[in-house]
C-alpha positions in Angstrom: -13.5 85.2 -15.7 -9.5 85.8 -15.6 -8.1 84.5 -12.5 -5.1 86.4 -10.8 -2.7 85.0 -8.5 0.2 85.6 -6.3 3.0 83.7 -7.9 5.6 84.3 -5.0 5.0 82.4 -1.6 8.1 85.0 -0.1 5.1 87.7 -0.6 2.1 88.1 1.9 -1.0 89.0 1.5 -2.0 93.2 0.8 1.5 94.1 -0.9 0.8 93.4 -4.6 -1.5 96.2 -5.5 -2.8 96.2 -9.3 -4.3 100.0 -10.1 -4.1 99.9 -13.5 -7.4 97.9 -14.2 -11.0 100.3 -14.5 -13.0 101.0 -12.9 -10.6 101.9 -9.8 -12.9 101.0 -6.7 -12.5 104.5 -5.3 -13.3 106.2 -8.5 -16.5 103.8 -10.1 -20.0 104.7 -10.4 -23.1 103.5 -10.3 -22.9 102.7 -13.7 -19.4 101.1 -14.0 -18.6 97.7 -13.3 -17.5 96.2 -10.0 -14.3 98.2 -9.0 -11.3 96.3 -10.5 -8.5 97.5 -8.4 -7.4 95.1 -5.9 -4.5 93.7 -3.5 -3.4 90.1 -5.0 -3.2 87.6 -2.4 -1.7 84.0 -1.7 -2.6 80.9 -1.8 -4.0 79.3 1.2 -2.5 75.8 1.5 -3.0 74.6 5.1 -0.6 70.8 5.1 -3.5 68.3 5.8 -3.7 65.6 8.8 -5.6 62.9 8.5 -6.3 59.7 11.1 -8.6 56.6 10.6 -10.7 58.8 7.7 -11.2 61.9 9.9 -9.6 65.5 9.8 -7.2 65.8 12.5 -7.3 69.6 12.5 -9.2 72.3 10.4 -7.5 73.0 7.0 -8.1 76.1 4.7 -6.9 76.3 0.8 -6.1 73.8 -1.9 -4.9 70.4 0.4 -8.6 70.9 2.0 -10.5 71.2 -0.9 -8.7 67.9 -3.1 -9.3 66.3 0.2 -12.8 67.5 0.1 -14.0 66.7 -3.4 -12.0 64.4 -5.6 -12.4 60.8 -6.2 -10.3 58.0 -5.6 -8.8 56.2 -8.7 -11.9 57.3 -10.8 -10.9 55.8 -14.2 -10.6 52.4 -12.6 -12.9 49.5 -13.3 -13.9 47.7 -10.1 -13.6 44.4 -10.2 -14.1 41.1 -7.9 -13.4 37.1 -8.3 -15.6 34.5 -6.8 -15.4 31.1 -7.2 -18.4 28.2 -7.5 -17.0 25.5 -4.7 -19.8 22.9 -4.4 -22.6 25.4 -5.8 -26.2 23.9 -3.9 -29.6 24.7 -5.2 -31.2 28.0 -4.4 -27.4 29.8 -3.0 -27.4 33.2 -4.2 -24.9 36.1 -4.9 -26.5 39.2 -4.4 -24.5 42.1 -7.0 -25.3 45.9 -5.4 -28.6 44.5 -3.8 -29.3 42.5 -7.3 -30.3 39.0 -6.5 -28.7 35.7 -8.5 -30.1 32.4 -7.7 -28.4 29.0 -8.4 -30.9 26.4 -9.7 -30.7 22.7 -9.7 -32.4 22.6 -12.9 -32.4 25.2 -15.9 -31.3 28.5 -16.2 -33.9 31.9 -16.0 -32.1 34.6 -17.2 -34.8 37.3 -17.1 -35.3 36.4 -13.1 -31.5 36.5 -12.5 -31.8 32.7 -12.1 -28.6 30.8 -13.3 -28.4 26.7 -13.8 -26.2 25.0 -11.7 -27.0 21.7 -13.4 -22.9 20.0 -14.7 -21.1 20.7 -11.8 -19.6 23.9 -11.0 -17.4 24.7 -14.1 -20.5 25.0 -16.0 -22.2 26.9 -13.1 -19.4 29.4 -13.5 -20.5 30.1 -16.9 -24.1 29.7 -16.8 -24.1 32.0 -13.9 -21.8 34.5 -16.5 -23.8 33.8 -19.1 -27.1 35.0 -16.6 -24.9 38.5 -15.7 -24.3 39.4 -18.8 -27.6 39.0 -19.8 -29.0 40.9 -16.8 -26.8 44.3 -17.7 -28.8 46.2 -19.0 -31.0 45.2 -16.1 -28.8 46.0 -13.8 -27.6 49.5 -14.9 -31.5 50.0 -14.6 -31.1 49.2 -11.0 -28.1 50.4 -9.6 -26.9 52.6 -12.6 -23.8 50.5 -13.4 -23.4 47.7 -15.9 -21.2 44.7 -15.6 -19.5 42.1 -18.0 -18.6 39.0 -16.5 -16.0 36.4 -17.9 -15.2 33.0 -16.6 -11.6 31.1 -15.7 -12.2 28.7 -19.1 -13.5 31.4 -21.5 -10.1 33.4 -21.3 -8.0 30.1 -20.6 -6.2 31.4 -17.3 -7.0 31.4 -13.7 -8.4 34.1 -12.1 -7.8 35.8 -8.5 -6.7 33.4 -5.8 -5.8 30.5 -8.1 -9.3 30.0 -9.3 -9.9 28.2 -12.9 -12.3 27.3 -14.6 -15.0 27.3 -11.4 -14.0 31.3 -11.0 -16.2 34.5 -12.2 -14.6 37.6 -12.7 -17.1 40.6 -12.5 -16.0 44.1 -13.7 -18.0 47.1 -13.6 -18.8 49.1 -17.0 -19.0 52.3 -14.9 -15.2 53.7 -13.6 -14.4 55.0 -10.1 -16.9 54.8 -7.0 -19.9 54.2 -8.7 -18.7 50.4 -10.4 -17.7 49.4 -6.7 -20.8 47.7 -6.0 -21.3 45.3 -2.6 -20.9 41.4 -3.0 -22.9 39.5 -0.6 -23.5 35.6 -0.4 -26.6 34.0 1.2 -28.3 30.1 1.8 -25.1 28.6 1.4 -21.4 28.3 1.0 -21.1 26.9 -2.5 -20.5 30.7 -3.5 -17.0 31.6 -2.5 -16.2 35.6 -2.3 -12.5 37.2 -2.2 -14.2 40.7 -1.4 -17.0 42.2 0.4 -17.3 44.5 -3.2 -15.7 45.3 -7.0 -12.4 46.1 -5.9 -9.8 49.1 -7.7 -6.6 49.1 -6.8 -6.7 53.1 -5.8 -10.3 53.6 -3.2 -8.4 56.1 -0.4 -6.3 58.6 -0.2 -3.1 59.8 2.4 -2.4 63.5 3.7 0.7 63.0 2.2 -0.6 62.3 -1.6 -3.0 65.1 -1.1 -0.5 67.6 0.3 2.1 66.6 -2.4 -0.9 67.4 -5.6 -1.6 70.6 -4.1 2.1 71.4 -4.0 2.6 70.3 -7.6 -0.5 72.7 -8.6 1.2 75.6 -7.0 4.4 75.3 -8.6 2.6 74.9 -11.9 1.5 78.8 -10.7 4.7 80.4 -9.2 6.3 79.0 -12.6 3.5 80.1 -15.0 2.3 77.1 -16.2 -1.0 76.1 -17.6 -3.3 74.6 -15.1 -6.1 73.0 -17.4 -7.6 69.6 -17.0 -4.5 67.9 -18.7 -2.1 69.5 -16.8 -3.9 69.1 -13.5 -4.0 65.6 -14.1 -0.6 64.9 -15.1 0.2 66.6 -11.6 -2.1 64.2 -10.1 -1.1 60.9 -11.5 2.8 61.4 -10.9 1.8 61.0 -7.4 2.7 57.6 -6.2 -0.6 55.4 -6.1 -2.9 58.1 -7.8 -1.9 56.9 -11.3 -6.1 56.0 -12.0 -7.0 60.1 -10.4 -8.5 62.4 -12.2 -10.4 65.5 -11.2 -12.3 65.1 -14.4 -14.1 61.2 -13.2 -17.7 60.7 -12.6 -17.6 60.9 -9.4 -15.3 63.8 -8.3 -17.1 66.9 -7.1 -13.9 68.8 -8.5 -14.4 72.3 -10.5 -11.2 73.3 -12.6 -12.7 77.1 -11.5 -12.8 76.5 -8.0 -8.9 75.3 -7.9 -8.6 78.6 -10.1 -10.4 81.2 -7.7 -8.5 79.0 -5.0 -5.2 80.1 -6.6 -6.2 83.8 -7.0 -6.5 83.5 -3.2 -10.2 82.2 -2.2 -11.1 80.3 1.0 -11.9 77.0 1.2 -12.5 75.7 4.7 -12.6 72.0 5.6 -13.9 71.7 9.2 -12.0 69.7 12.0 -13.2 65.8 12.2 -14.7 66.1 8.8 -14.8 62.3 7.9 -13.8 61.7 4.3 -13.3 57.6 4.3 -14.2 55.5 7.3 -12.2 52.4 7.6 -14.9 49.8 6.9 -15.2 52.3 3.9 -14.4 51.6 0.5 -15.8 55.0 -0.6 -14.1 58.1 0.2 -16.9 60.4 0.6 -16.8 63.5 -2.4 -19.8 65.3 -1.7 -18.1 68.7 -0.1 -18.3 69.4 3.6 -15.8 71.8 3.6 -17.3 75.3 2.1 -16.0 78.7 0.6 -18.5 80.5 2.8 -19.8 80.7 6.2 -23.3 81.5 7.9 -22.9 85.5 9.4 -25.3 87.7 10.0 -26.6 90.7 7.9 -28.0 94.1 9.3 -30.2 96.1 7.5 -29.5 100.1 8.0 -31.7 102.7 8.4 -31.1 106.7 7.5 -31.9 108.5 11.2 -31.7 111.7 11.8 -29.2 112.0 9.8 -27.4 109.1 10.7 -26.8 105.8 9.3 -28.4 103.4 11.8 -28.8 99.7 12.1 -32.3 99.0 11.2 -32.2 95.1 12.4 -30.1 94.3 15.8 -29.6 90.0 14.6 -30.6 90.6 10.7 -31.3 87.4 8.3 -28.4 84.8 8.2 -26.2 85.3 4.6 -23.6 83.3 3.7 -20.5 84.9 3.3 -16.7 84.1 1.7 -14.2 82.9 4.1 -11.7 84.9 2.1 -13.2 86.6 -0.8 -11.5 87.6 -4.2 -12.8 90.3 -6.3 -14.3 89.2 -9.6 -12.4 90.2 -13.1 -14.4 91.5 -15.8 -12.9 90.5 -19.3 -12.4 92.7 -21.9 -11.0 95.5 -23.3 -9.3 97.2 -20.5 -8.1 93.7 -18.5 -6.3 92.8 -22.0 -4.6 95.9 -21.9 -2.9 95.7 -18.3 -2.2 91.9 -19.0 -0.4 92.4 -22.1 1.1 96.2 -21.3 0.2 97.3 -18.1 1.2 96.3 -14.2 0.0 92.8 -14.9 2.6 92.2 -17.9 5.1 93.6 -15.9 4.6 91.5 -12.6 4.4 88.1 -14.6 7.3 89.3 -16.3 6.3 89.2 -19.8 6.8 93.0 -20.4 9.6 93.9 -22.8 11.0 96.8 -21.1 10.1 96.7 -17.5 10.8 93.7 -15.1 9.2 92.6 -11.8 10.3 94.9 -9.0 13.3 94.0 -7.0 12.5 92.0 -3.7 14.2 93.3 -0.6 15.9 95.9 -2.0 16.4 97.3 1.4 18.0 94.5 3.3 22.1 95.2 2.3 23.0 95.0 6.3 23.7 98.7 6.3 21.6 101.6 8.0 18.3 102.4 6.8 15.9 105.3 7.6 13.7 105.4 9.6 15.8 102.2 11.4 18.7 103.4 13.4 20.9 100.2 12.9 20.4 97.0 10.5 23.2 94.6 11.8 22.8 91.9 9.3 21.4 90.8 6.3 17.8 89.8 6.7 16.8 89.0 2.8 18.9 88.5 -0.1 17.8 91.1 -2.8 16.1 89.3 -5.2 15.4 89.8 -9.2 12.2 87.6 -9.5 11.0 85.9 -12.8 7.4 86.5 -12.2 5.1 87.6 -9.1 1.9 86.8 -10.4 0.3 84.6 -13.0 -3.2 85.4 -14.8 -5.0 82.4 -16.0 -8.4 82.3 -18.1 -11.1 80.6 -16.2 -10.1 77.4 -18.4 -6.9 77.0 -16.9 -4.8 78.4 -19.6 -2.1 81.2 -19.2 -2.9 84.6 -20.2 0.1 85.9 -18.8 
């Protein structure tokens, strides 16, 4: 569906009116579609505080939901180093709960069993040899697959000055899912850098957060396109969110949902919500933050001529925090966008432009006031008060 939203943060909410659009709510029928007229509200965009992982305070609009749902530097390739340093018979590296064993004898790749036999430079690349044989294997197991490559084979070191006895593992899979746990066990001859397939992006500040909602919303107060592309390119401006994308694997993010956000739904992100623990290296995306809340619904009954609550309590029904009223396409909508009230409010129109803001407010006497002192607002010729978007983030007008 079309998407219309407030494109003026001067403006609160239940001023714009649109009453061009059918069916008028007042005036519909059974048989009409839902009512079309509506108030156009603002964007909620509560500034987010985070400490430690956790939500200092409760937040409500765009802020809260990124926070809420996208993925840390989700078109990175996690990777790690480790290093063979006096590799012993039978010491293992365990890959995302997969099991490699060193063997003082020869290799069994099927078994994840890698030889160990020539010191460890040739450990190093038996043992690569035995993980890339296993990927299939492994994306079996834990769903991702991994390449590894040794110090020698690409003729530099690797990590912390490692050569030739050095492993570098990177995940096939971007983002989240290709960080996968390292572990070491009977013995030291396995040397780890990391406790897991690092990227360089796996958290994110308040301050990122807040600034990519703020770039969204000027994209809307300046009629911009919001799709994918341009969302992203908002995204990876931000310092240290160059790898983001609200199009990864692992982001719960829905290019509708920052839409309807926009066009001034709720999103609520509950107080301590914890979103990345600091022995964490996965921020959590699966939403705890909501657009609607448990309430309560009452049945009615007709009573003696009255309207009467059947059902004191009712069944629980979950309800919008801040609910916007649903476009229907067509016809009539592409009228008013391109002609009627819409046009004119996004300022598109030929011969009308936006209303004047504040005409009132020339610090002289108005009625029904008795005495304005002093300029409270300058009057204001706007460019645009609202922007309409098509559910794929492209402006309509």
């Amino acid at each position: 569906m079309p998407y219309i939203c407030l494109a003026n943060a001067q403006i609160p909410d239940g001023i714009v009116q649109i009453l061009d659009l059918y069916p008028n709510e007042s005036l519909r029928t059974s048989q009409d579609p839902p009512g079309q007229t509506r108030y156009v509200n603002r964007v909620q965009n509560d500034t987010l505080l985070m400490g430690s992982g956790f939500l200092q305070r409760e937040a409500k609009g765009l802020a809260a939901y990124l926070a809420d749902r996208l993925e840390p530097g989700g078109l990175e390739y996690a990777s790690a180093v480790i290093d063979m340093v006096t590799v012993a018979d039978n010491n293992e590296l365990i890959i995302g709960g997969v099991t490699f064993t060193a063997n003082n004898g020869a290799a069994d790749y099927p078994n994840q069993i890698f030889s160990i036999l020539g010191g460890d430079d040739a450990a190093a690349a038996d043992l690569a040899d035995c993980i890339n044989a296993n990927a299939a294997y492994l994306l079996a197991q834990v769903g991702v697959e991994l390449y590894a490559v040794t110090g020698a084979s690409i003729g530099s070191s690797l990590g912390a000055s490692v050569g030739a006895s050095g492993v570098e593992i990177t995940a096939q899979t971007p983002g989240q899912a290709g960080a996968l746990s390292l572990e070491v066990s009977l013995g030291a001859g396995i040397v780890l850098y990391a406790d897991h397939l690092e990227r360089d992006t796996e958290t994110f500040t308040s301050a990122q957060l807040n600034a990519v909602a703020t770039g969204i919303i000027s994209r809307m107060d300046n009629g911009l396109g919001l799709q994918v592309a341009d969302i992203n390119t908002v995204v990876q401006v931000v310092p240290g969110m160059s790898t983001t994308s609200i199009a990864s694997l692992g982001t719960g993010i829905v290019l509708t949902d920052i839409l309807s956000i926009l066009a001034g739904r709720g999103y609520v992100l509950p107080i301590n919500t914890n979103k990345h623990a600091d022995a964490s290296y996965i921020w959590n995306t699966t939403a705890d933050g909501s657009f609607t809340d448990n309430g309560i619904r009452n049945d009615t009954q007709m009573l003696a001529g009255e309207l009467r609550p059947l059902t004191i309590g009712g069944d629980s029904d979950p309800r919008e925090h801040k609910a916007i009223r649903y476009t229907v396409d067509g016809g009539n909508f592409n009228l008013v966008a391109g002609a009627g009230s819409l046009s004119v409010l996004a300022g598109i129109n030929p011969i009308t432009a936006p209303p004047v803001l504040w005409p009132d407010s020339d610090g002289s006497p108005h009625l029904p006031w008795a005495f304005q002192p002093v300029q409270t607002f300058t009057e204001t010729q706007p460019d645009r008060l609202v922007t309409v978007y098509y559910d794929n983030g492209e402006v309509l007008s």
